[in-house]
C-alpha positions as CSV (number, residue, x, y, z in Angstrom):
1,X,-162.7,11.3,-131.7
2,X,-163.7,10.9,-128.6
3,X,-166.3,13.0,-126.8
4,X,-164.9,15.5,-123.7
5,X,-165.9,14.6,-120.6
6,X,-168.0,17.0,-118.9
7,X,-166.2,18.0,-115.5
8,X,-168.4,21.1,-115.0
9,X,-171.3,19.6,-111.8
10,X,-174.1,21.8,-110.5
11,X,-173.6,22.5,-106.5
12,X,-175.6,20.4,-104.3
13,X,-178.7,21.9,-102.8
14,X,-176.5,22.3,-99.2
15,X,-173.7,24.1,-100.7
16,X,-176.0,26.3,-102.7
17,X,-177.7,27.6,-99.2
18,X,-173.9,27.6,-97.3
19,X,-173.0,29.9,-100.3
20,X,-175.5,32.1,-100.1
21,X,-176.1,34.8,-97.7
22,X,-179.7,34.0,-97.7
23,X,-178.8,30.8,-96.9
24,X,-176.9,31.6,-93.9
25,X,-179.2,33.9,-92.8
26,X,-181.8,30.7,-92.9
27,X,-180.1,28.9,-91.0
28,X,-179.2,31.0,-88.6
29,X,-183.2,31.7,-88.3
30,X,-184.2,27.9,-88.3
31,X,-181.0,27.0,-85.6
32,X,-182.2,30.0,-83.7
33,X,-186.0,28.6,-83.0
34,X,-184.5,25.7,-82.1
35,X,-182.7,27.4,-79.7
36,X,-185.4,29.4,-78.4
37,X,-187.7,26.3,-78.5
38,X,-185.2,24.2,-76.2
39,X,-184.6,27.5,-73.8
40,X,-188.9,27.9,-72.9
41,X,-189.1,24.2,-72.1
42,X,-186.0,24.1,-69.9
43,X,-187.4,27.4,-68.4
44,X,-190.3,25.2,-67.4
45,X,-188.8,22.4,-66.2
46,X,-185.9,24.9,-64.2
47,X,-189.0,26.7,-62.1
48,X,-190.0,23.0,-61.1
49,X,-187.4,24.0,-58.2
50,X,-189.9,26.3,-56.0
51,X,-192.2,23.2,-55.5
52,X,-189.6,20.7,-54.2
53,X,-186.7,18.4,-54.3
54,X,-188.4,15.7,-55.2
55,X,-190.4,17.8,-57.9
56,X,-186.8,18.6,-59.0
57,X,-184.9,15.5,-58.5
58,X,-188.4,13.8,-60.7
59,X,-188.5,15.7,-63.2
60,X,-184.2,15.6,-63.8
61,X,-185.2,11.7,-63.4
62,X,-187.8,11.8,-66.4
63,X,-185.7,13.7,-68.7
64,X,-183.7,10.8,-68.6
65,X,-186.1,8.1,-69.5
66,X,-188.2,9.9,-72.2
67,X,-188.7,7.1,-74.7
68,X,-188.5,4.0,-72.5
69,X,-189.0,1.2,-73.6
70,X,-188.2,2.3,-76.8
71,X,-185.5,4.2,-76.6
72,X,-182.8,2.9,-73.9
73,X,-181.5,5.2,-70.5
74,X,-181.0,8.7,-71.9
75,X,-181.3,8.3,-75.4
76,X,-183.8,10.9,-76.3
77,X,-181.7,13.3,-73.8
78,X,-178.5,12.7,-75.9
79,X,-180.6,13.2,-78.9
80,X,-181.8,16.5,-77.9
81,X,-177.9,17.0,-77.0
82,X,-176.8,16.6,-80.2
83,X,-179.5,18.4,-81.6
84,X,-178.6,21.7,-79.5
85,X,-174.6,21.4,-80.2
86,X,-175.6,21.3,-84.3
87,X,-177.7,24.1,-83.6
88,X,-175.4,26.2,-81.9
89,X,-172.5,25.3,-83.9
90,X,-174.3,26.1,-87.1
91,X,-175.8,29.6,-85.3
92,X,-172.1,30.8,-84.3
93,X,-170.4,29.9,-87.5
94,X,-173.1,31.9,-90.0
95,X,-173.0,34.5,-87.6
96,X,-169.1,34.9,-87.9
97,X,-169.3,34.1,-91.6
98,X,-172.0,36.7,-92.4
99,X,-170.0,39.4,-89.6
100,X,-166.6,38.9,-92.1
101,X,-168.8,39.3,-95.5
102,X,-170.4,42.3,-94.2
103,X,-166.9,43.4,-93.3
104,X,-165.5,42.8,-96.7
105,X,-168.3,44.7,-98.4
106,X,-168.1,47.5,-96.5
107,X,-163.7,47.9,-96.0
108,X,-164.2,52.0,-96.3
109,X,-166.1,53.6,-93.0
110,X,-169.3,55.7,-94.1
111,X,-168.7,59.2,-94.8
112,X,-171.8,59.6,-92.3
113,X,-172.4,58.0,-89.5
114,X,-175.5,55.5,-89.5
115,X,-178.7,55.7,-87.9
116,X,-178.5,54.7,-84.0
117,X,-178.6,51.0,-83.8
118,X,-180.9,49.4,-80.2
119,X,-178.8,48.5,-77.5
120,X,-180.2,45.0,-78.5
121,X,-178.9,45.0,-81.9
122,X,-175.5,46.8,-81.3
123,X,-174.7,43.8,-78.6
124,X,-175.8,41.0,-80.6
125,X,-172.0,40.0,-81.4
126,X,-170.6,40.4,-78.2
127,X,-173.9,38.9,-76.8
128,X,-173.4,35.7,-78.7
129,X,-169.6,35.4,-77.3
130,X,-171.0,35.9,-73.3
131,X,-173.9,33.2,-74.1
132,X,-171.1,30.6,-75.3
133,X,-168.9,31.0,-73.2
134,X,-171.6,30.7,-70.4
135,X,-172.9,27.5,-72.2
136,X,-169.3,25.9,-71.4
137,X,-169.1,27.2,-68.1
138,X,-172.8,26.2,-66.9
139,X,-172.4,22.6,-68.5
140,X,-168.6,22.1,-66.5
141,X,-171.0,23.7,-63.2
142,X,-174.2,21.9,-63.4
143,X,-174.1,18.8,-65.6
144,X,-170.5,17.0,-65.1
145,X,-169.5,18.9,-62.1
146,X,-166.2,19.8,-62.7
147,X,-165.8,23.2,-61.4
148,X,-168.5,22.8,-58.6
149,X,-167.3,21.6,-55.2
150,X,-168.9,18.9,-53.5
151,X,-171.0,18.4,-57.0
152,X,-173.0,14.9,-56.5
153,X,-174.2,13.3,-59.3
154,X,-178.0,12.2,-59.3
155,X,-178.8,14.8,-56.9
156,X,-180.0,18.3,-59.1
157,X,-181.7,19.9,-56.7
158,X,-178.9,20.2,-54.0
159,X,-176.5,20.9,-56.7
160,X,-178.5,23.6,-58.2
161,X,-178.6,25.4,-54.6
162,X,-174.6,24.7,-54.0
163,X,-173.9,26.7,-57.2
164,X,-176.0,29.2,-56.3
165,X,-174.6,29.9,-52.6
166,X,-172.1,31.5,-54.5
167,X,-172.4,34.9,-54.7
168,X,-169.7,35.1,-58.1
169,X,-171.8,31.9,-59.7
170,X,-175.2,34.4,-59.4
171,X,-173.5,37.1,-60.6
172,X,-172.1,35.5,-64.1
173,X,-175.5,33.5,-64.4
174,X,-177.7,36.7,-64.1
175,X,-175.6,39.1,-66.4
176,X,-175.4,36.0,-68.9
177,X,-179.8,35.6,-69.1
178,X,-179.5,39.4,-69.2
179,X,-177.3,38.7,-72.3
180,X,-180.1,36.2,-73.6
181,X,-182.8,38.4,-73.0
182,X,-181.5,41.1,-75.6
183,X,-180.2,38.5,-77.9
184,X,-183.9,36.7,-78.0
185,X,-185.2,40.4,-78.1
186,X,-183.7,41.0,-81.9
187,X,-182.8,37.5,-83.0
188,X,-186.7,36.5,-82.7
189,X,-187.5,39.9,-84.5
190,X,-184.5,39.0,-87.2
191,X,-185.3,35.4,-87.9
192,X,-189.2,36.2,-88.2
193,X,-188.0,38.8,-91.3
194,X,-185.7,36.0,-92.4
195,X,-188.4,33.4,-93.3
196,X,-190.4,35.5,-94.6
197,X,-193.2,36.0,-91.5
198,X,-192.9,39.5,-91.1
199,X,-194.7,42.3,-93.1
200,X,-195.7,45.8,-92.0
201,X,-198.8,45.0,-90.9
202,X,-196.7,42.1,-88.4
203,X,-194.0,44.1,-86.8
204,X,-195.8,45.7,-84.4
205,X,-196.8,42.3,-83.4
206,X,-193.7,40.5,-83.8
207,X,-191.8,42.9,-81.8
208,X,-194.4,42.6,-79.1
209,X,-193.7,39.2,-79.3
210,X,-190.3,39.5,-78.8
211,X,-189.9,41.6,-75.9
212,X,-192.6,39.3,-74.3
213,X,-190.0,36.1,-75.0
214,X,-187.3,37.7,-73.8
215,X,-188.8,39.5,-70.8
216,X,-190.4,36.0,-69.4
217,X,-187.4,33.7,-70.2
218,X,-185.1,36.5,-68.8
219,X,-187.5,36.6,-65.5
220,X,-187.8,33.2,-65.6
221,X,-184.4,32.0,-65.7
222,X,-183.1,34.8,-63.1
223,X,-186.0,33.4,-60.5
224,X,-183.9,30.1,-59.6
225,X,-180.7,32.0,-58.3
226,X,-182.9,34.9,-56.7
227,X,-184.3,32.0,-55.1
228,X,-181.6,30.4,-53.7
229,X,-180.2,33.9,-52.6
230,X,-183.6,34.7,-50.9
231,X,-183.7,31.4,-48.9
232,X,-187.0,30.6,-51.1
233,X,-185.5,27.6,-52.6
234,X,-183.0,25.5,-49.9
C-alpha cells in the first residue's frame, strides 16, 4: 500500500512573525526606526533653507545624484522611496491589525475604568491617521506639484516659500509635526521595549531620549514655515 502523502508543512519564518503579535509588534518597532531615521536626516537637510537658495536648490540637486556613477539619475532617491512606502505600509497595517486583536480580546468594557493613559499614548491612533494623510497631501504640495499653484519643478527653494505664503498650508503642516512630535514621543519609548532595549534601569533614559527626539524634530521641522512667515527665509 502506498505510503500517505504528508500535506501537513511548517509556516515559513515570515508568516510565523505576521502571525504573531510579537511579530507585529517587531515590525512595527523596526519600520518605525526607519521612519524616524529618514525623518532626522530630512530635518537636516530641510533647515539647509536659512543659509540660501543655492544651499537649498544644492543640496535637493545632490539628493538626486547620490550614487553616480554607479547608480544612474535618482536611483538611490527612488530606493530610499521605496524603502519609506514599505515602511509605512508595513507600520499602518500592524498597527490596524494589532488595534482589531486588541479589540477582539477585549469585546466587554472593564468594569473599572483603567489607569489614565498620556496624551501621547491616547492619540497614537488618531495621530497615525493625521501623519498619513499629511504624507499624501505634502507629497501632491511639494514633490509633484499638484495642488500648489505656480509649482516649478527643479526650483525647491521657491516652491518651499510659495507653500508656505499660505497661511492654511502653515497651519496643516504645523498641527501635523505637532502630531509627529507625540507619536515619536511614545512610539520611540514603545519600539525600545519591543526589541528588547528597555529595562528599569533604561527608562528613565529612554524616555529622556524620547522627548528629546520629538522635541528637536518637532522644532525643527516647524522652523521652515515660521521662517517663511517671519520673512527669515524669502
Amino acid at each position: 500500500m502506498a505510503l500517505a502523502t504528508r500535506t501537513d508543512r511548517r509556516p515559513s519564518m515570515a508568516r510565523t512573525v505576521w502571525g504573531s503579535t510579537v511579530g507585529k509588534k517587531t515590525i512595527m518597532a523596526v519600520s518605525g526606526l526607519i521612519m524616524l531615521l529618514y525623518l532626522v536626516v530630512h530635518m537636516f537637510g530641510n533647515l539647509k533653507i536659512f543659509f540660501g537658495s543655492g544651499s537649498f536648490n544644492e543640496y535637493a540637486h545632490w539628493l538626486r545624484t547620490i550614487g553616480e556613477p554607479f547608480l544612474h539619475y535618482e536611483w538611490a532617491l527612488w530606493i530610499i522611496r521605496v524603502v519609506l512606502v514599505a515602511a509605512v505600509v508595513l507600520h499602518g497595517v500592524c498597527a490596524y491589525q494589532l488595534s482589531r486583536l486588541d479589540r477582539r480580546a477585549r469585546p466587554v468594557a472593564y468594569a473599572h475604568p483603567r489607569p489614565r493613559a498620556s496624551y501621547a499614548t491616547r492619540t497614537m491612533r488618531w495621530g497615525g491617521v493625521i501623519l498619513l494623510l499629511f504624507i499624501v497631501w505634502h507629497i501632491l504640495d511639494l514633490t509633484t506639484g499638484t495642488v500648489q499653484r505656480g509649482f516649478v519643478p527643479g526650483h525647491p527653494y521657491q516652491n518651499v516659500v510659495a507653500a508656505f505664503h499660505d497661511w492654511w498650508n502653515n497651519v496643516v503642516y504645523i498641527v501635523a509635526m505637532l502630531a509627529l512630535g507625540l507619536h515619536i514621543r511614545h512610539g520611540f519609548w514603545s519600539a525600545a521595549q519591543t526589541l528588547g532595549a528597555g529595562s528599569a534601569t533604561r527608562d528613565r533614559v529612554l524616555k529622556a531620549t524620547a522627548n528629546a527626539l520629538a522635541l528637536v524634530l518637532t522644532a525643527g521641522f516647524i522652523a521652515v514655515p515660521v521662517g517663511v512667515m517671519t520673512g527669515i527665509v524669502s
